[in-house]
C-alpha positions as CSV (number, residue, x, y, z in Angstrom):
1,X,-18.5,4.4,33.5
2,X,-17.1,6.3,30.8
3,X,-17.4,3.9,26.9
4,X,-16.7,5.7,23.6
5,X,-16.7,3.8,20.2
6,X,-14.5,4.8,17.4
7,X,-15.2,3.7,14.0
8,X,-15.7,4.8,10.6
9,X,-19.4,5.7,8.9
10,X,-20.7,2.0,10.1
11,X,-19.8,3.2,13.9
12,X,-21.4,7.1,12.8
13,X,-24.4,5.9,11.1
14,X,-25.4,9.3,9.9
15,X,-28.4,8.5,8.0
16,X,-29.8,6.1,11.0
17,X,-32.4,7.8,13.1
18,X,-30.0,8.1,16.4
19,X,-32.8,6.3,18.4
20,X,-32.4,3.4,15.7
21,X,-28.1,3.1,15.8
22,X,-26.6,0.4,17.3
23,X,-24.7,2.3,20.6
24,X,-28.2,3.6,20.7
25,X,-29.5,0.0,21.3
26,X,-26.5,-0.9,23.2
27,X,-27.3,1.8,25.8
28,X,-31.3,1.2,26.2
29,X,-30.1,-2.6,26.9
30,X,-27.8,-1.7,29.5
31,X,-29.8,0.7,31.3
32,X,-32.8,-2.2,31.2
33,X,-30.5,-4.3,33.4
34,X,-29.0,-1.6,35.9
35,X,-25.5,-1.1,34.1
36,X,-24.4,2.7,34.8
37,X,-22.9,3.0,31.4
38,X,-22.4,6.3,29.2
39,X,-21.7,5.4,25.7
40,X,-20.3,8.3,23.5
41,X,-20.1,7.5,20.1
42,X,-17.0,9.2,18.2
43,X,-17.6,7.8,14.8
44,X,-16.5,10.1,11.7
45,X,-17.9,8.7,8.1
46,X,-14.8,7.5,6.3
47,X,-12.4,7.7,8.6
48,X,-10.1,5.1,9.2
49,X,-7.5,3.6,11.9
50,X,-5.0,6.6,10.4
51,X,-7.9,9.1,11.4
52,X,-8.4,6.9,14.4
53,X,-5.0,8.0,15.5
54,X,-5.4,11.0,15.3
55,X,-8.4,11.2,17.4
56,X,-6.6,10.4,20.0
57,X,-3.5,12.4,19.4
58,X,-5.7,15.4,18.4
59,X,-9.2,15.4,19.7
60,X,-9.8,13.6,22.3
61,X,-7.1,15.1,24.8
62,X,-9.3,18.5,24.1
63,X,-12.1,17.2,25.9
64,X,-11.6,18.1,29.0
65,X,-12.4,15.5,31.6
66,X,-12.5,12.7,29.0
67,X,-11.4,9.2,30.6
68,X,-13.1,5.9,29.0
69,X,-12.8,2.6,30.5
70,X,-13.2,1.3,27.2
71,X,-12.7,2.6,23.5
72,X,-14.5,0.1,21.6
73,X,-13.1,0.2,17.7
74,X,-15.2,-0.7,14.6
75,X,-12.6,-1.1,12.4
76,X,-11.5,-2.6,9.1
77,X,-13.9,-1.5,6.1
78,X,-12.4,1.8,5.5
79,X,-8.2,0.3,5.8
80,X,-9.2,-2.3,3.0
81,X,-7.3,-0.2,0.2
82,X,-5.4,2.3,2.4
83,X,-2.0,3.1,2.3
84,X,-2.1,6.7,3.7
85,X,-4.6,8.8,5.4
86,X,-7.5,11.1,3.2
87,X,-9.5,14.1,3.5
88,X,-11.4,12.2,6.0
89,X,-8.4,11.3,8.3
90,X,-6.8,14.6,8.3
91,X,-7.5,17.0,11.0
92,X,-6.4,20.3,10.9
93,X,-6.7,22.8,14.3
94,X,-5.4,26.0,13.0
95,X,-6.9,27.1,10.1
96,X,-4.4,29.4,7.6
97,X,-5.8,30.7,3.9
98,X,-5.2,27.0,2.1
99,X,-7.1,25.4,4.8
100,X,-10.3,28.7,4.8
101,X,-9.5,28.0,0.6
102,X,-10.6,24.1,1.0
103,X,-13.1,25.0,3.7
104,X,-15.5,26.9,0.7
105,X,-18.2,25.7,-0.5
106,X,-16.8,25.4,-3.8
107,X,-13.7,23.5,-3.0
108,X,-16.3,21.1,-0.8
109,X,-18.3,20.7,-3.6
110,X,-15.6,19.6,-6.2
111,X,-13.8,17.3,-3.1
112,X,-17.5,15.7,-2.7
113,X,-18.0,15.1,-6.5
114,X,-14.3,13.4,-7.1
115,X,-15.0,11.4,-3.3
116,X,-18.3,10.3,-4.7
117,X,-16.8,9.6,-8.1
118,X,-14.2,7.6,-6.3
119,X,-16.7,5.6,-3.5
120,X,-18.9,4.3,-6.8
121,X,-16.3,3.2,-8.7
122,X,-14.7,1.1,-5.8
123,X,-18.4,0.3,-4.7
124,X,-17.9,1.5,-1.1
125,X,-20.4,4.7,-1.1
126,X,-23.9,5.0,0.5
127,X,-27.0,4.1,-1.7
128,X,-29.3,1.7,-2.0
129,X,-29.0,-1.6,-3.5
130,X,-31.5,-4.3,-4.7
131,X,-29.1,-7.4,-3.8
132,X,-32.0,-9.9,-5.1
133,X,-31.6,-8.2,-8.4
134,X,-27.6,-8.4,-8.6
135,X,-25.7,-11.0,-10.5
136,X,-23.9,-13.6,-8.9
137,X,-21.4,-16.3,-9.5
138,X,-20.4,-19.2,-7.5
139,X,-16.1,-18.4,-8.7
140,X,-13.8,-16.2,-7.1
141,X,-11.3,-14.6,-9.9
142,X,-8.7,-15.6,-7.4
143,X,-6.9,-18.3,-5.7
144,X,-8.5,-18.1,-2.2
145,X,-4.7,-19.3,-1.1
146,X,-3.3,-16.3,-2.3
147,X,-5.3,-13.7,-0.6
148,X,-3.1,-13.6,2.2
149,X,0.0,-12.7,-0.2
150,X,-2.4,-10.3,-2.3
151,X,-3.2,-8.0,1.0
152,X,0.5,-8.6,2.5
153,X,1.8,-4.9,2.4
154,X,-1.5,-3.2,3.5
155,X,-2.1,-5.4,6.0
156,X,1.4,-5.4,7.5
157,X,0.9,-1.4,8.0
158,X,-2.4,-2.2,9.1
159,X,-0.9,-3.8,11.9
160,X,1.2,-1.5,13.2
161,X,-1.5,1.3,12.9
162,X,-3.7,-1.1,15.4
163,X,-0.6,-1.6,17.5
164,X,-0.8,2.1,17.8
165,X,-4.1,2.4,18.4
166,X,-3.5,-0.4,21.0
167,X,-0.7,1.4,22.3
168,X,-2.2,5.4,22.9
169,X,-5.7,4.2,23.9
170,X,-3.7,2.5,26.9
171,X,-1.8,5.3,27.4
172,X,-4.1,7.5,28.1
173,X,-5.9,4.9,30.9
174,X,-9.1,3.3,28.9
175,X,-8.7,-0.1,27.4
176,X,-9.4,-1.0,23.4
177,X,-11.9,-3.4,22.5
178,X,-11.8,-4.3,19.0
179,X,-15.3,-5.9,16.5
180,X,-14.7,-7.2,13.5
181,X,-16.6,-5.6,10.4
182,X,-19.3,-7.5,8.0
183,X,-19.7,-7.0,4.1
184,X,-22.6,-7.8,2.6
185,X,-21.3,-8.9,-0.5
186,X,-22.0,-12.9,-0.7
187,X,-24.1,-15.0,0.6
188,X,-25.7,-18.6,0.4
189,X,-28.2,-18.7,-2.8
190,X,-31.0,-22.2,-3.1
191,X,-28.2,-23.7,-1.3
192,X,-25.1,-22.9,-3.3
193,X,-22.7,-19.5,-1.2
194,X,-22.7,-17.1,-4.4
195,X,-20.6,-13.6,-4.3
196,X,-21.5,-10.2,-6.6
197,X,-20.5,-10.7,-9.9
198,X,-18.9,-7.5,-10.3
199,X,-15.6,-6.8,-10.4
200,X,-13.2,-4.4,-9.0
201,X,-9.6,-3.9,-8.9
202,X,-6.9,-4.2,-5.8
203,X,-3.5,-3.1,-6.9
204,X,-2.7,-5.5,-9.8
205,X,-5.2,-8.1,-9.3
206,X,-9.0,-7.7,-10.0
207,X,-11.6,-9.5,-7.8
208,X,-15.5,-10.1,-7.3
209,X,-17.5,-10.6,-4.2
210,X,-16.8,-14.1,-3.3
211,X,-12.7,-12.5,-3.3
212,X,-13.8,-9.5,-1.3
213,X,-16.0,-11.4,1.4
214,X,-12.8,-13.8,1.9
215,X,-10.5,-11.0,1.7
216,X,-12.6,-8.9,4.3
217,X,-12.0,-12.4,6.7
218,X,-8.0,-11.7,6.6
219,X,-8.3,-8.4,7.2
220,X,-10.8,-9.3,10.4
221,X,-8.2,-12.3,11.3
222,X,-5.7,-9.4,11.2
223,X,-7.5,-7.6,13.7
224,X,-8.5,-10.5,16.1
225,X,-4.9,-11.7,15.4
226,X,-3.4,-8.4,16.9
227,X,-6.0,-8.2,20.1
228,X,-5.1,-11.1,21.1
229,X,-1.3,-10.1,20.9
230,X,-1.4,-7.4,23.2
231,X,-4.2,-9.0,25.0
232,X,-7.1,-6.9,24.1
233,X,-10.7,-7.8,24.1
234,X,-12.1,-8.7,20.9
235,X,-15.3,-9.6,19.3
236,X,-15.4,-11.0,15.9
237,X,-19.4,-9.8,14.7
238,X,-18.5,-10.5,11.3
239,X,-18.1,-14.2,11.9
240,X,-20.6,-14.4,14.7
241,X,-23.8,-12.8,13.7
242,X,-25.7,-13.6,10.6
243,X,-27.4,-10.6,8.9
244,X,-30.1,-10.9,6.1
245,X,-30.2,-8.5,2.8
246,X,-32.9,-6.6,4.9
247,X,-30.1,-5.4,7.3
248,X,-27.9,-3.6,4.7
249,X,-29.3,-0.8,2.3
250,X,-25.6,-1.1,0.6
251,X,-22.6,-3.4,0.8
252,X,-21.6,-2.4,4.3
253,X,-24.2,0.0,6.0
254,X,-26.9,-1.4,7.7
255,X,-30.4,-0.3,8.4
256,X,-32.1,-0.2,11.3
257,X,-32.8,-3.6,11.3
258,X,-29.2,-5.0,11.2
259,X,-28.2,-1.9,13.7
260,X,-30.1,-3.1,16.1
261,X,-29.3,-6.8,15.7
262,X,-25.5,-5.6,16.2
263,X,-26.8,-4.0,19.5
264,X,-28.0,-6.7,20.9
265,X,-25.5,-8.6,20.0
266,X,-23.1,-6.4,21.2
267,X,-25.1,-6.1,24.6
268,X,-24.9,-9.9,24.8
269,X,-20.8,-10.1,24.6
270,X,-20.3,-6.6,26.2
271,X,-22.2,-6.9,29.8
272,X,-20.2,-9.1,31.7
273,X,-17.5,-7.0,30.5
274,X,-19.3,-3.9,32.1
């Protein structure tokens, strides 16, 4: 049986050794208890459910021969601030001088600087991160009741890229299964739940940790919320499993430790499926 997971740079984990990833684990598991399971992982760092799309509009019917039971979607992180697809959604076949132009090295090198530029203002890049040395504080910066209203618009298109996704990975004979995504952005603190103190800004509104790790739970409920719409298996890791600073060298990428916690635990929800 044919399983292929789709996901952003959480589901690619490029700077994991590929023994030490998650699908990695995932596989070992099921091959330890007789399950005749081939797991091809499609992850693209920083791609989203618009790239997502795309995969399966663009990419995957080039493969000849390709039929997954199951399309398993690691999705969220990277559809917090979207509104339209990026550099890292677009896919482009046919390559004319614009496209051999932003192919150089040079226009590579400027598009990496300005990404880079753009990831560490908004926090959401690779790199290490001391989270015993960060500064806390026990108060959102908004009305926890709000959040809902805050994300209304993006979440709303959200939805109907999922229903999408929903729609084409059933199309083409392969079911979705959808996992919710973790931040590790708050946590509990000589028993008090404390978020990052810094602060970042969402459309009009700024917001610390303790906003994004709530705000990261609507966007999950979205998900879980849809699945259960149109009847798709879900699995909501982000609620579920409890990870320790250990298992993330940033906000939202995980080392080997935490990959192969969510391999197990993935292996645990995923084999009766099999």
């Amino acid at each position: 049986m044919l399983f292929r997971s789709v996901g952003g740079s959480t589901t690619d984990q490029r700077y994991i050794d590929n023994n030490n990833t998650w699908d990695q684990v995932l596989r070992d598991k099921l091959k330890n208890v007789g399950k005749d399971v081939v797991i091809v992982n499609a992850g693209v760092d920083g791609q989203s459910t618009f790239g997502h799309i795309k995969n399966l509009d663009i990419w995957f019917p080039k493969i000849k021969g390709l039929r997954p039971k199951y399309i398993l979607y690691y999705v969220g992180i990277n559809d917090f601030y979207k509104e339209a697809n990026n550099v890292y959604d677009t896919m482009v076949l046919d390559k004319g001088l614009k496209q051999m132009i932003k192919s150089s090295f040079v226009y590579y090198l400027a598009r990496t600087v300005k990404s880079n530029f753009k990831a560490r203002f908004r926090k959401i890049n690779h790199g290490a991160i001391k989270f015993n040395a960060m500064e806390v504080t026990h108060k959102p910066l908004n009305d926890p009741s709000h959040y809902s209203n805050i994300m209304k618009a993006r979440l709303a298109a959200y939805q109907k890229r999922l229903e999408v996704l929903i729609y084409k990975t059933r199309e083409m004979g392969a079911e979705p299964i959808f996992v919710t995504q973790p931040r590790m952005v708050a946590w509990t603190q000589d028993g008090v739940f404390v978020g990052i103190k810094n602060e970042f800004p969402y459309d009009d509104i700024v917001y610390n940790g303790l906003d994004l790790f709530f705000m990261n739970k609507v966007l999950n409920q979205t998900t879980i919320q849809i699945a259960k719409q149109y009847q798709c298996d879900y699995i909501d890791l982000e609620s579920e499993l409890v990870f320790e600073f250990k298992d993330f060298y940033d906000f939202v990428h995980h080392t080997p430790s935490g990959s192969y916690k969510i391999g197990h635990y993935l292996f645990n929800k995923l084999k009766d499926i099999f």
